[in-house]
ROFI-180560 format. One line per 10 residues: number of its first residue (from 1); their letters; for each residue x, z, y of N, C-alpha, C. Coordinates in steps of 0.05 Angstrom, whole numbers. Layout:
N
NUM	a	X/Z/Y/X/Z/Y/X/Z/Y; ...;
// end
This chain:
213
1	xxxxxxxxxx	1315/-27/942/1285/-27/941/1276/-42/916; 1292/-56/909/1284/-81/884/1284/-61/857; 1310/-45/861/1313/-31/832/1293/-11/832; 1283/-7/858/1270/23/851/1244/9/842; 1231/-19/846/1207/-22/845/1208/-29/813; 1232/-37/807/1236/-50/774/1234/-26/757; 1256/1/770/1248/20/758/1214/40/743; 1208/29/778/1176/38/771/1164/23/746; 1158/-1/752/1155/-19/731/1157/-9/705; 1176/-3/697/1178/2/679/1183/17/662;
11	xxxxxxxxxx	1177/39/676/1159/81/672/1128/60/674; 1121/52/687/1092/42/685/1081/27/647; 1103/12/644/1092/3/622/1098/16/592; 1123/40/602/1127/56/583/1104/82/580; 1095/83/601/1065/101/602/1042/82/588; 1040/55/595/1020/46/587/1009/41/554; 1043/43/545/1053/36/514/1042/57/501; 1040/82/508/1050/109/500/1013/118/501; 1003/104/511/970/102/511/957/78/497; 948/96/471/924/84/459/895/94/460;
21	xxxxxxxxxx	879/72/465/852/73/457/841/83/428; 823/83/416/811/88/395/813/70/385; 804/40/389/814/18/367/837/11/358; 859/28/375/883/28/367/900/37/348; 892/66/332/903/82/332/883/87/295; 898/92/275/883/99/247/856/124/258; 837/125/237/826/146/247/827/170/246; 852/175/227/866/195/220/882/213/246; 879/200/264/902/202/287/883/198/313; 855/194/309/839/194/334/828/233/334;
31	xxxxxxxxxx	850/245/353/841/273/355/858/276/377; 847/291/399/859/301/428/869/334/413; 890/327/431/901/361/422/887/384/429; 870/386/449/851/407/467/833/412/441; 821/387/435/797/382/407/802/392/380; 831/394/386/842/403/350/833/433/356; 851/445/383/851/472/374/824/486/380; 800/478/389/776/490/391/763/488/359; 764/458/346/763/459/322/771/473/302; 793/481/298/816/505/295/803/526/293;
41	xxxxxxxxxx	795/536/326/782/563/326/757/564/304; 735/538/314/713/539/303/716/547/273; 737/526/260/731/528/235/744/560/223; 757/578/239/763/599/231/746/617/243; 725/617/249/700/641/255/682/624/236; 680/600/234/663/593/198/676/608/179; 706/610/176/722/622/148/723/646/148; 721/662/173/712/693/174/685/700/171; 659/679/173/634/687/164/630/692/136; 642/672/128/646/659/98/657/692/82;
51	xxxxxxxxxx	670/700/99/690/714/87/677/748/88; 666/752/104/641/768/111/626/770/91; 606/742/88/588/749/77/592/756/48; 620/748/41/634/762/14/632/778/18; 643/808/25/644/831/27/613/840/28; 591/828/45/575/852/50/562/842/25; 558/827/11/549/824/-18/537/838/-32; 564/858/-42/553/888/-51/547/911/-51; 536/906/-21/517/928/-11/486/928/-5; 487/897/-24/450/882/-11/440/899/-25;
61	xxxxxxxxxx	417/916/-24/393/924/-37/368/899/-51; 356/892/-27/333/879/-29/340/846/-41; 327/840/-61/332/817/-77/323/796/-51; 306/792/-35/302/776/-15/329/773/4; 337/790/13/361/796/23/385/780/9; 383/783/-11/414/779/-30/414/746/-36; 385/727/-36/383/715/-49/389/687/-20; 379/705/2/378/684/28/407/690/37; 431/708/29/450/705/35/469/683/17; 459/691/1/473/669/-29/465/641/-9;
71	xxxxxxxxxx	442/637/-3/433/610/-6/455/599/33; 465/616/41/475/617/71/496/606/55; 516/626/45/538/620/27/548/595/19; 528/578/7/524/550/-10/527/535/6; 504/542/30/510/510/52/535/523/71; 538/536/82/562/541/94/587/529/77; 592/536/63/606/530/38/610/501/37; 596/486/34/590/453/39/594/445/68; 583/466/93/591/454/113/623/449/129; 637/469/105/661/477/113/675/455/106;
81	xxxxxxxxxx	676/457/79/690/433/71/685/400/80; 659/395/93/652/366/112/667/375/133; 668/392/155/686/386/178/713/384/163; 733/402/145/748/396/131/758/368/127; 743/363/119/746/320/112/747/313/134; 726/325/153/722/297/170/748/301/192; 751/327/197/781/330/214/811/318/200; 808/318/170/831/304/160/826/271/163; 813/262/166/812/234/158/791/223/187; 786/231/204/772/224/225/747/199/216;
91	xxxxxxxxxx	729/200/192/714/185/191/695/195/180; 664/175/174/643/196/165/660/215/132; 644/227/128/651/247/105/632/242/81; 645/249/53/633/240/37/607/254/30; 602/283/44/573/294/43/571/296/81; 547/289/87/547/292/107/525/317/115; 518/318/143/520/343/156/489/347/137; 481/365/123/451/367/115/438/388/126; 406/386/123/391/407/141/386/433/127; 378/451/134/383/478/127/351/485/128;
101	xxxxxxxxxx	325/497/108/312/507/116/305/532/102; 298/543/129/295/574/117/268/568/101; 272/598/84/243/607/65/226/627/77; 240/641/97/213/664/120/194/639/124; 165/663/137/158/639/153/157/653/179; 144/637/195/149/643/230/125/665/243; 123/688/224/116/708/239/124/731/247; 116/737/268/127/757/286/119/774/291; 131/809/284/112/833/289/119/839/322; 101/840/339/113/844/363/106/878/371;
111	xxxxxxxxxx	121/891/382/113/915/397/130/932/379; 138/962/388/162/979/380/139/1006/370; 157/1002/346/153/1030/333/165/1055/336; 166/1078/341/185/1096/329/195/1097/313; 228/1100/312/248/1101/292/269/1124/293; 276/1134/283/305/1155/284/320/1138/302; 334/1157/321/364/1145/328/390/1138/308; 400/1115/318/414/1098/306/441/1115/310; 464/1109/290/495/1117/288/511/1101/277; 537/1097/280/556/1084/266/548/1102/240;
121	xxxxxxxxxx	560/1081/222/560/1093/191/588/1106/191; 587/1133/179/618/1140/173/631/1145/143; 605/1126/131/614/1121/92/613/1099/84; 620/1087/71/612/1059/54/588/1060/41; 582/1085/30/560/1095/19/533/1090/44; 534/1095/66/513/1095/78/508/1058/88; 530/1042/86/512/1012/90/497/1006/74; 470/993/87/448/986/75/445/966/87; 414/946/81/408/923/83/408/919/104; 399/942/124/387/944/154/417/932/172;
131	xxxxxxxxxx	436/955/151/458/946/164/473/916/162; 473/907/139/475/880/119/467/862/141; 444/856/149/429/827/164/440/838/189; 445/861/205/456/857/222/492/848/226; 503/850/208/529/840/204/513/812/201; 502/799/186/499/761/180/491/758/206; 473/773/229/463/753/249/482/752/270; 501/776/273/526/769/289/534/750/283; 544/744/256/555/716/245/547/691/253; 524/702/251/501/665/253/511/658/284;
141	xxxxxxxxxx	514/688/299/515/686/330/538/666/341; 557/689/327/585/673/335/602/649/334; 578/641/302/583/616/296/575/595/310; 549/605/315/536/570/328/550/576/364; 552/596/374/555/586/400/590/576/397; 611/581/370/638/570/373/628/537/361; 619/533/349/605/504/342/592/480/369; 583/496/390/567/495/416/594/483/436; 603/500/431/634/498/454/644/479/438; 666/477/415/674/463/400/665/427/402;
151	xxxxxxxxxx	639/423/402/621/401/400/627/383/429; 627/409/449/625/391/481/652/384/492; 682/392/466/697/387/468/716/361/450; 703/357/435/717/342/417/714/313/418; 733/297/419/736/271/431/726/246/401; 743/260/374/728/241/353/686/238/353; 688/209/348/658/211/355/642/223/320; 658/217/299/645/233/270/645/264/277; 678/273/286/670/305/285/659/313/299; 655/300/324/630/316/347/611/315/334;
161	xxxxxxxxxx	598/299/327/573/296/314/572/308/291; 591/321/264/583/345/256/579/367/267; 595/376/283/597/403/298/574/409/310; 561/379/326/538/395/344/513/391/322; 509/379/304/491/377/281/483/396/268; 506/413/260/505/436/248/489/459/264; 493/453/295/488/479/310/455/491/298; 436/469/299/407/472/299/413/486/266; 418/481/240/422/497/222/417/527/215; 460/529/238/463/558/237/443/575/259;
171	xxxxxxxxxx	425/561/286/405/574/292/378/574/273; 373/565/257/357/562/235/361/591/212; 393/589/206/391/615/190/391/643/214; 405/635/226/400/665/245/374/671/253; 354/654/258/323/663/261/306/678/228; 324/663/209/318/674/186/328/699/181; 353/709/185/352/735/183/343/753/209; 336/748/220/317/755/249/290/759/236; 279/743/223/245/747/211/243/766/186; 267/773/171/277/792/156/282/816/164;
181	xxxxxxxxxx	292/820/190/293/845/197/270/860/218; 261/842/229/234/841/244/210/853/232; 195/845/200/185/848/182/190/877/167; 218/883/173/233/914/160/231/930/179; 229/926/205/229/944/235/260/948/234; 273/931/223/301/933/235/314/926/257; 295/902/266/292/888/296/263/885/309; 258/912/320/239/902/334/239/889/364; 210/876/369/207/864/391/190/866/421; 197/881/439/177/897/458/166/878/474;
191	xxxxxxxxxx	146/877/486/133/862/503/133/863/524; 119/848/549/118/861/571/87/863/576; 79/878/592/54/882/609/43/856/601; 21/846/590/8/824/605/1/811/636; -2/836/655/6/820/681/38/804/688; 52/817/677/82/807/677/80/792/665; 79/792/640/84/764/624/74/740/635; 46/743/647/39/714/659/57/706/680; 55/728/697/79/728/725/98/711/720; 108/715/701/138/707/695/134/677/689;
201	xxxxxxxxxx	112/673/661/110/659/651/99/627/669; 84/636/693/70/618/715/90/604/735; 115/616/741/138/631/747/144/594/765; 144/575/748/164/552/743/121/531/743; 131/510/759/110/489/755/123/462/757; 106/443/742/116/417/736/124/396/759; 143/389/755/145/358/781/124/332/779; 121/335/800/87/316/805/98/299/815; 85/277/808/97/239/813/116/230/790; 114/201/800/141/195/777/159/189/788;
211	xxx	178/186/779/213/190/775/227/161/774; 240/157/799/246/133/812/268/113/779; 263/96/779/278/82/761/308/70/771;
// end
């Protein structure tokens, strides 16, 4: 009974050894393995946007178009290389996370036009702009919700805090190319009934009193 409890003992303190805290450990080496590989992912649907928005390049038409993808390009570009740092070296980074603002402004054509029915393209010749911003807003899509997941996973407290920083950004450019295509009738926006809309909108009412401390 003695040896088995000595035994225990001492799987106990070889487990305990084998666990470090954060003040323990360089910060180079503060990263959970679950955290690496969502990071991982993330930062390779950033390197496939990146890599995207190379290609559809030379098929922009419209100088507004070409000029708000360039400018996506730049900060992406910068944002890549800050998680970069900050996953190698687990500390703040020498540029940190910066804000993104679009040049649209925030208006909205609401209600649907008639348009031709839509097709896959079966030329290189036939992508156009219409097609262009819809390839960047998938991007913007995929990016921020792998940034979203990524963020509620990661145990360093610098890289969480780029990851979920960034998110408000890349929804920043994706509403930007949203107000670009909106404006083109490339995305339009249907409404509902005004009786519905209130319906819906009345739908939900506030909590009355206050909120126990």
């Amino acid at each position: 009974m003695t040896n088995l409890k000595e035994a225990f003992l001492v799987q106990f303190q070889n487990e305990q050894q084998n666990q470090q805290g954060t003040s323990q450990m360089p910060p180079q080496a503060s990263h959970g393995g679950h955290e690496l590989f969502d990071a991982h992912e993330a930062l390779s649907t950033l390197t496939g946007g990146l890599e995207q928005y190379l290609l559809y390049e030379q098929h922009i038409k419209s100088p507004e178009l070409k000029t708000m993808q360039q400018r996506h390009r730049t900060f992406l570009t910068q944002l890549y290389n800050t998680i970069v740092e900050t996953m190698k070296t687990g500390q703040e980074p020498t540029v940190k996370t910066q804000t993104y603002n679009m040049q649209q402004n925030n208006d909205v054509i609401y209600g649907m036009q008639p348009t031709a029915p839509k097709s896959p393209s079966q030329s290189v010749s036939q992508i156009n702009d219409e097609c262009v911003s819809g390839y960047m807003l998938g991007v913007m899509k995929s990016t921020a919700s792998a940034f979203t997941m990524t963020s509620l996973e990661v145990t360093n407290p610098v890289l969480r805090r780029v990851f979920a920083d960034s998110v408000p950004n890349i929804v920043e450019m994706a509403y930007e190319v949203f107000l670009f295509q909106n404006k083109n009738q490339y995305y339009q926006v249907p409404q509902l009934p005004p009786q519905d809309m209130q319906t819906i909108m009345n739908s939900f009412a506030p909590i009355q009193g206050t909120m126990p401390h």
